[in-house]
Short mmCIF file of the C-alpha atoms (twelve columns), coordinates in Angstrom:
data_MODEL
# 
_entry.id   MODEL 
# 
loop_
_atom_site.group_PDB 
_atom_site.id 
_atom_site.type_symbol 
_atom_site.label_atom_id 
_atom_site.label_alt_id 
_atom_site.label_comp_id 
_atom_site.label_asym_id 
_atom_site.label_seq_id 
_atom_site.Cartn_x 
_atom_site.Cartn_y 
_atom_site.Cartn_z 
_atom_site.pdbx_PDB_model_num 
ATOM 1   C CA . UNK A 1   2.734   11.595  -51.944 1 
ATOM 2   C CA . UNK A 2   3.735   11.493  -48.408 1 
ATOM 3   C CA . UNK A 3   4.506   14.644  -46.465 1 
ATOM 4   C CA . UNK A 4   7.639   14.777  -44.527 1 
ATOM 5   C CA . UNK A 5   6.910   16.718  -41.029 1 
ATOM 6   C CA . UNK A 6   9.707   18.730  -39.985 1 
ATOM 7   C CA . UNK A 7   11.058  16.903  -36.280 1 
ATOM 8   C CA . UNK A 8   10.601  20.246  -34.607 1 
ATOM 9   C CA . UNK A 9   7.342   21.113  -35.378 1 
ATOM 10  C CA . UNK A 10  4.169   21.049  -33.351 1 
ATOM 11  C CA . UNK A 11  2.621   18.285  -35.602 1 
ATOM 12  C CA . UNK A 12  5.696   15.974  -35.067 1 
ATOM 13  C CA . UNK A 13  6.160   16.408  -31.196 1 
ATOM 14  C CA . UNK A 14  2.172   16.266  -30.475 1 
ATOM 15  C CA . UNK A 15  2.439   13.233  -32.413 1 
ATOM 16  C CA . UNK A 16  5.571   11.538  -30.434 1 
ATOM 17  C CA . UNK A 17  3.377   12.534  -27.379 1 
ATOM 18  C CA . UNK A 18  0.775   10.756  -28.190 1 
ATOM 19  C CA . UNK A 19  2.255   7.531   -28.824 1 
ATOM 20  C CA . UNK A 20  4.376   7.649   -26.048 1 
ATOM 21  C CA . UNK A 21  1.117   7.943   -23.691 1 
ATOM 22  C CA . UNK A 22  -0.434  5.325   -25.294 1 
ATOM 23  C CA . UNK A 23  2.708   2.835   -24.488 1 
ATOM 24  C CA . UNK A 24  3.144   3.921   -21.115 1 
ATOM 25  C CA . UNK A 25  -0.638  3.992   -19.646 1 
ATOM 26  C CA . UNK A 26  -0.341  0.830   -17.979 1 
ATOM 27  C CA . UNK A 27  3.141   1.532   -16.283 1 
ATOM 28  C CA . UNK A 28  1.786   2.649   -13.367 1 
ATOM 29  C CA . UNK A 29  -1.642  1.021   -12.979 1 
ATOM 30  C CA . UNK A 30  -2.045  -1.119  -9.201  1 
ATOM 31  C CA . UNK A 31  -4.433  -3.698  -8.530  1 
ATOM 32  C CA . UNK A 32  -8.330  -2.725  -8.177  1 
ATOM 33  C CA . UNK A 33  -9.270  -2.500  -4.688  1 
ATOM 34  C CA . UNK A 34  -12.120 -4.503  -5.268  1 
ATOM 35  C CA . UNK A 35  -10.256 -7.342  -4.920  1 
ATOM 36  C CA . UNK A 36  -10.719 -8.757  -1.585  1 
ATOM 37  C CA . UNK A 37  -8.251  -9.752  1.204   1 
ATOM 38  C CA . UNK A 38  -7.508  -13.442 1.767   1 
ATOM 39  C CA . UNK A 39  -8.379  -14.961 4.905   1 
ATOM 40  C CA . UNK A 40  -4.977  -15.099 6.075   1 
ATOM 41  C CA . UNK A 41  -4.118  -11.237 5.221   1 
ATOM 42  C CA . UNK A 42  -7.734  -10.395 7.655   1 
ATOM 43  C CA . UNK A 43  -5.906  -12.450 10.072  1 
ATOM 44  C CA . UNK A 44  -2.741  -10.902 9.807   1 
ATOM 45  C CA . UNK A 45  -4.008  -7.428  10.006  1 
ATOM 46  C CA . UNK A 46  -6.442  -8.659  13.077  1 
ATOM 47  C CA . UNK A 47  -3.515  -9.773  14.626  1 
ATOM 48  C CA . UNK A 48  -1.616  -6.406  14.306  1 
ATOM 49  C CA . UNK A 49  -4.454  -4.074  14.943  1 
ATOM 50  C CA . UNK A 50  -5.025  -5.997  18.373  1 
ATOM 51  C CA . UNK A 51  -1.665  -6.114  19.237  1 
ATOM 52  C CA . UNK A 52  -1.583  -1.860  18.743  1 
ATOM 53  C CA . UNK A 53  -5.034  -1.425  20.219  1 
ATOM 54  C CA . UNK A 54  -3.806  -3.868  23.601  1 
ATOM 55  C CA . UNK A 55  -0.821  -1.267  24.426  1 
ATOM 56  C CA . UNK A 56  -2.969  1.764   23.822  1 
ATOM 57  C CA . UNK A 57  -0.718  2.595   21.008  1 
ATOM 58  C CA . UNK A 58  -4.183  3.620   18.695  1 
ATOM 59  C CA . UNK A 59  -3.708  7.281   18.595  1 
ATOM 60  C CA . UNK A 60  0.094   7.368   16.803  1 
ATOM 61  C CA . UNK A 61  -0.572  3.923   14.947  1 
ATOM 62  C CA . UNK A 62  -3.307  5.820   13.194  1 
ATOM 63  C CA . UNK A 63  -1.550  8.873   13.161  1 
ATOM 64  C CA . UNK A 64  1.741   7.312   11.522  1 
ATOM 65  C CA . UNK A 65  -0.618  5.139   9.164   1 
ATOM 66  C CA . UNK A 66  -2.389  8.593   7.484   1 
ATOM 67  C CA . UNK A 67  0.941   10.091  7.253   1 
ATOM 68  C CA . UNK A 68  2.500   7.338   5.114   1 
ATOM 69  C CA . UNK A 69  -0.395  6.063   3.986   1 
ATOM 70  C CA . UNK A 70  1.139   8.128   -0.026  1 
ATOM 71  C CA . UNK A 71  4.335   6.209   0.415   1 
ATOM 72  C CA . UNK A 72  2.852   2.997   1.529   1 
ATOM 73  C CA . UNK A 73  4.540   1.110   -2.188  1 
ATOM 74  C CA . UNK A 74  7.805   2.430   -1.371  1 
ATOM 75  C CA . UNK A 75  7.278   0.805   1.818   1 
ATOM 76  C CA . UNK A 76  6.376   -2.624  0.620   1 
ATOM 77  C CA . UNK A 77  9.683   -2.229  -1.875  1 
ATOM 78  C CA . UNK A 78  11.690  -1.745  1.238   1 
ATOM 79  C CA . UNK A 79  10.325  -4.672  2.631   1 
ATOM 80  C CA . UNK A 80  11.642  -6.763  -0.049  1 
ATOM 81  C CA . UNK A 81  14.925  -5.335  -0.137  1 
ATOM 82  C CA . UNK A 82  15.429  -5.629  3.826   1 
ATOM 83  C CA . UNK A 83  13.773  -9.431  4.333   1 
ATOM 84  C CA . UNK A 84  16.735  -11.244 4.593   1 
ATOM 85  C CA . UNK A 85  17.508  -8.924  7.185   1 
ATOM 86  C CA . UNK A 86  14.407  -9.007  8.840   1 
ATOM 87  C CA . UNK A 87  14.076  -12.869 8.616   1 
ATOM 88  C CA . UNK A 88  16.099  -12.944 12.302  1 
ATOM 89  C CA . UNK A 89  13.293  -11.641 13.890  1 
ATOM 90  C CA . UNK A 90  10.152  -12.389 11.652  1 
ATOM 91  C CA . UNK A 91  9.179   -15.449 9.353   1 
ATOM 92  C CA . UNK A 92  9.801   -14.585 5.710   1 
ATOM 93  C CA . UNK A 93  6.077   -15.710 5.111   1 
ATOM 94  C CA . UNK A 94  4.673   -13.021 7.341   1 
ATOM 95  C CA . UNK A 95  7.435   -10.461 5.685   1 
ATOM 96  C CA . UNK A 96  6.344   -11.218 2.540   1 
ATOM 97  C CA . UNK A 97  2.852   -11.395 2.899   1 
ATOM 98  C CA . UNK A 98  3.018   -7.738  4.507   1 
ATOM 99  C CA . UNK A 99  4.960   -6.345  1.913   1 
ATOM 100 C CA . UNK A 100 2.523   -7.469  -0.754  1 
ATOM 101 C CA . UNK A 101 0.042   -6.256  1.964   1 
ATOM 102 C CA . UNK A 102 1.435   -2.510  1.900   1 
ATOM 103 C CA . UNK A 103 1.610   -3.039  -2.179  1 
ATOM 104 C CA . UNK A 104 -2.482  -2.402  -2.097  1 
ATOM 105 C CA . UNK A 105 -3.421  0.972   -1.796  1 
ATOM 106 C CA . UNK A 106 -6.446  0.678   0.377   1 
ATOM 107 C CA . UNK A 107 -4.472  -1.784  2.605   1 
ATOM 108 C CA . UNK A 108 -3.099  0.920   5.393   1 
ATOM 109 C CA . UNK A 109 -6.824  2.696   5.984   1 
ATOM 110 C CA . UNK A 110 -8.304  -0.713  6.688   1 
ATOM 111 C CA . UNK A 111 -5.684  -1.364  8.964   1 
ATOM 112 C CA . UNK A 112 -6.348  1.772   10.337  1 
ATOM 113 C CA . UNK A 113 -10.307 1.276   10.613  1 
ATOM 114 C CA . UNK A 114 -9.333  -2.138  12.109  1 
ATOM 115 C CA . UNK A 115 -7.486  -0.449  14.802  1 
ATOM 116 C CA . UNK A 116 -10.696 1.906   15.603  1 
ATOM 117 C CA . UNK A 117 -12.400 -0.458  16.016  1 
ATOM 118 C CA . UNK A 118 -10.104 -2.481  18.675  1 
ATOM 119 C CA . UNK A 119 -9.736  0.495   20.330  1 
ATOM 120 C CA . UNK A 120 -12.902 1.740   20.233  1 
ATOM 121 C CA . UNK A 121 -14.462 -1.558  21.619  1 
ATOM 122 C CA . UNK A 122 -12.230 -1.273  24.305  1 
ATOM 123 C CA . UNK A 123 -12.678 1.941   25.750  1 
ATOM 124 C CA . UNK A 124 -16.395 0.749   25.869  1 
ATOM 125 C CA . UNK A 125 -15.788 -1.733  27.974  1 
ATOM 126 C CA . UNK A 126 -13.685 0.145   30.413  1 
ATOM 127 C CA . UNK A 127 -10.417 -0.977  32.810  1 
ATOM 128 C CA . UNK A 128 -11.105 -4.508  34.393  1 
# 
């Protein structure tokens, strides 16, 4: 004999809980960040982090990347949506590979190291 469980008891509800965390555990899950960078996304960040580090723009490039570093998805979705836009000025390759750049979650603070670095080795060797 099967017992019916009333739908507003503690039973029933800690049941419907359950299952729907089991079907939803994966909705949110990113990429491991053990997955390493291709040689063209190094580049690409290289490129960037030299380019911030040349016009002494360090400080607030690090700055701005720990303050959005949280939001850094919702960036990478705005990418997407605003590439044909963006296409006038940049390639859509180097869009696109950025946005799926800013998708990774440890992305941003190696960008960030990247540019301590470049700015770092440049305050070493002094004004020429």
């Amino acid at each position: 004999m099967q017992v019916l469980v009333s739908p507003f008891s503690k039973g029933f509800l800690a049941h419907k809980l359950i299952g729907l965390k089991a079907r939803v555990k994966h909705a949110f899950a990113v990429e491991p960040e053990s997955q390493p960078l291709s040689l063209e996304d190094l580049a690409l960040l290289e490129r960037v982090a030299a380019t911030v580090a040349e016009r002494g723009m360090a400080t607030p490039a690090i700055l701005f990347l720990e303050s959005v570093g949280p939001m850094n998805f919702l960036g990478s979705q705005a990418l997407h949506f605003f590439t044909p836009i963006l296409e006038v000025v940049f390639t859509q390759r180097d869009v696109e590979r950025v946005a799926l750049l800013l998708e990774r979650r440890d992305t941003l603070s190696r960008l960030g190291a990247m540019i301590e670095n470049r700015a770092g080795a440049s305050r070493t060797a002094g004004p020429p």
